[in-house]
Structures are given as structure tokens and as C-alpha cells.
C-alpha positions, 0 to 999 in steps of 0.5 A: 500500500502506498504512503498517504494521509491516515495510511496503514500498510494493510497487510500488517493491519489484517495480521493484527486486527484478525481482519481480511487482508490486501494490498501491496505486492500481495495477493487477496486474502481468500485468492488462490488456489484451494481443493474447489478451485481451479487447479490448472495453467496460471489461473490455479494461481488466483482461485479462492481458497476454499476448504482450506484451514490456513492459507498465505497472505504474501505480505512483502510491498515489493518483489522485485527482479533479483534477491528478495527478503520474502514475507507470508503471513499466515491466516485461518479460516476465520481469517484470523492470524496463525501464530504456530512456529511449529507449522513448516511452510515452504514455497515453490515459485513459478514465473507465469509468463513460462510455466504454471507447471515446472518451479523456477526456484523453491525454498524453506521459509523461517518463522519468526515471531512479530509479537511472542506469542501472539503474531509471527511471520515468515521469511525467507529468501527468493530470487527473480530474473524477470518481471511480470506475474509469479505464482507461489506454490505454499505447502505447510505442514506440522502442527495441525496443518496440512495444506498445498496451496498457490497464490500470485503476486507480481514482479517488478523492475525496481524497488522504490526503496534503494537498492542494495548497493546503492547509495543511501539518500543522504538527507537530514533526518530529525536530531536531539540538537534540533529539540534541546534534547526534547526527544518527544519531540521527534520521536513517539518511542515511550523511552527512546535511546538517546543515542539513536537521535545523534546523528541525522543520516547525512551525518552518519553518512558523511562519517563514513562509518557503517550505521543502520537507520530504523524508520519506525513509529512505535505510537502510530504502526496500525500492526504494532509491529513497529515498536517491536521492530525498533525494540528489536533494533535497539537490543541489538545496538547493544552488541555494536557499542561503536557502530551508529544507529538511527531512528526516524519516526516517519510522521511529522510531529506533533501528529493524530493517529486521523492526521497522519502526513508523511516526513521527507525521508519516506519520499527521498527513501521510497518507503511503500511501508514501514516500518523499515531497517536499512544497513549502510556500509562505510561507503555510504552504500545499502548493505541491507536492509528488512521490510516489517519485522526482522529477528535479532538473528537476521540483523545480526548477520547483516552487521557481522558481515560489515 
């Protein structure tokens, strides 16, 4: 879903409020292939799922030609979001405009918990070489789910985010300087770190010293998976005392959750989303960077690999 006054990304909505999700890049809750629909060629990709006790909701803004942090959530048949780390998924993907039959590329998704233990997601990783329509192949199985199903979701070009290994915008975030340290001022974190609000991201860049930039609104995130995500952010800043970190609430303050108007870095950036993390390496370039919820594994990793 894209950026816009009292805007939400819904597929993180649906996640938490047990409503029926859509947007983005993803496919329709209740589109798809299930036992009833129709199972042949690339129209089995955008049947409804019918008889089906859980099914996929695709829930990355952007898939793009090339390597993709992929994210499904998973829903009930109630509609209702499935929280089971012991519920295996994997996807098999198949590029439409080629075959619906023979898979181009598969792989284990990894679950991770958003809000332990009340809502998770899973991730994984996938590569596309051409733009167009895709279909994902969804089989789940273990803890009480037993299920095959498929889905569609687009492929494009580009991201609007920057790519990794692009340079990062260099623009001037919100810092504690400009509000004599008034932190509320910038920032709806209940107790923000002070450190997170040092530099702005052109001053980080400008040190050309690696930092990660969280874009995140713990008061306003219609899923709540903001606050967790930049919690998450925070605990992990713990074990990189000499690496920057930064943190940008994406609307303008003072705001109302029925007045919600974007900063300029969500334009400069291209965020469809948030909340958003981004790691920059010492040259100023993307070196990675995580849709919605990310596991302290996960940035972990990125950072180590700087």
C-alpha cells in the first residue's frame, strides 16, 4: 500500500486486527488456489481458497527482479492470524509468463515471531530474473496443518526503496540538537535511546562509518509491529557499542493517529511501508536492509558481515 494521509500498510493491519487482508505486492486474502478451485495453467494461481484451514497472505510491498527478503503471513479460516512456529511452510515459485507447471526456484521459509506469542511471520529468501506475474506454490505442514496451496503476486523492475548497493539518500533526518534534547519531540518511542537521535543520516553518512537507520513509529504502526521492530533494533545496538544507529519516526510531529502526513525521508527513501531497517556500509552504500519485522538473528548477520 502506498504512503498517504491516515495510511496503514494493510497487510500488517489484517495480521493484527484478525481482519481480511490486501494490498501491496500481495495477493487477496481468500485468492488462490484451494481443493474447489481451479487447479490448472496460471489461473490455479488466483482461485479462492476454499476448504482450506490456513492459507498465505504474501505480505512483502515489493518483489522485485533479483534477491528478495520474502514475507507470508499466515491466516485461518476465520481469517484470523496463525501464530504456530511449529507449522513448516515452504514455497515453490513459478514465473507465469513460462510455466504454471515446472518451479523456477523453491525454498524453506523461517518463522519468526512479530509479537511472542501472539503474531509471527515468515521469511525467507527468493530470487527473480524477470518481471511480470509469479505464482507461489505454499505447502505447510506440522502442527495441525496440512495444506498445498498457490497464490500470485507480481514482479517488478525496481524497488522504490534503494537498492542494495546503492547509495543511501543522504538527507537530514530529525536530531536531539534540533529539540534541546526534547526527544518527544521527534520521536513517539515511550523511552527512546538517546543515542539513536545523534546523528541525522547525512551525518552518519558523511562519517563514513557503517550505521543502520530504523524508520519506525512505535505510537502510530496500525500492526504494532513497529515498536517491536525498533525494540528489536535497539537490543541489538547493544552488541555494536561503536557502530551508529538511527531512528526516524516517519510522521511529522506533533501528529493524530486521523492526521497522519508523511516526513521527507519516506519520499527521498521510497518507503511503500514501514516500518523499515536499512544497513549502510562505510561507503555510504545499502548493505541491507528488512521490510516489517526482522529477528535479532537476521540483523545480526547483516552487521557481522560489515
Amino acid at each position: 500500500m502506498t504512503w498517504r494521509r491516515r495510511a496503514f500498510p494493510i497487510l500488517w493491519l489484517a495480521l493484527s486486527l484478525v481482519a481480511a487482508a490486501c494490498g501491496g505486492s500481495g495477493s487477496d486474502p481468500g485468492e488462490g488456489a484451494g481443493a474447489d478451485g481451479d487447479t490448472s495453467g496460471a489461473a490455479s494461481f488466483n482461485q479462492p481458497f476454499t476448504d482450506a484451514k490456513h492459507y498465505p497472505v504474501i505480505a512483502s510491498s515489493e518483489i522485485v527482479v533479483g534477491k528478495n527478503r520474502f514475507l507470508v503471513g499466515l491466516l485461518d479460516d476465520k481469517d484470523a492470524p496463525v501464530a504456530n512456529p511449529d507449522i513448516d511452510m515452504h514455497i515453490s515459485f513459478f514465473d507465469l509468463a513460462e510455466s504454471a507447471e515446472e518451479p523456477v526456484s523453491e525454498t524453506d521459509m523461517r518463522f519468526i515471531w512479530t509479537q511472542k506469542p501472539f503474531q509471527g511471520i515468515y521469511v525467507g529468501q527468493a530470487e527473480f530474473d524477470s518481471a511480470g506475474e509469479w505464482g507461489a506454490e505454499v505447502t505447510l505442514r506440522g502442527g495441525g496443518a496440512d495444506e498445498r496451496l498457490r497464490s500470485g503476486f507480481e514482479v517488478t523492475e525496481e524497488a522504490s526503496t534503494p537498492a542494495l548497493g546503492d547509495p543511501a539518500p543522504p538527507i537530514d533526518t530529525p536530531v536531539a540538537a534540533d529539540v534541546d534534547g526534547r526527544l518527544k519531540k521527534i520521536s513517539t518511542d515511550p523511552k527512546p535511546d538517546p543515542d539513536f537521535y545523534r546523528l541525522s543520516v547525512a551525518d552518519a553518512i558523511e562519517a563514513r562509518e557503517p550505521f543502520v537507520v530504523v524508520f519506525a513509529t512505535p505510537k502510530f504502526c496500525a500492526s504494532q509491529t513497529c515498536g517491536p521492530t525498533l525494540q528489536i533494533v535497539k537490543q541489538v545496538a547493544r552488541d555494536f557499542p561503536k557502530m551508529n544507529f538511527i531512528h526516524v519516526e516517519p510522521y511529522k510531529l506533533p501528529a493524530d493517529a486521523g492526521n497522519l502526513e508523511p516526513v521527507p525521508s519516506v519520499t527521498e527513501w521510497g518507503l511503500p511501508t514501514e516500518p523499515w531497517v536499512f544497513v549502510v556500509d562505510g561507503k555510504g552504500a545499502v548493505a541491507a536492509k528488512f521490510e516489517g519485522a526482522v529477528s535479532v538473528p537476521e540483523l545480526d548477520t547483516a552487521l557481522s558481515r560489515l
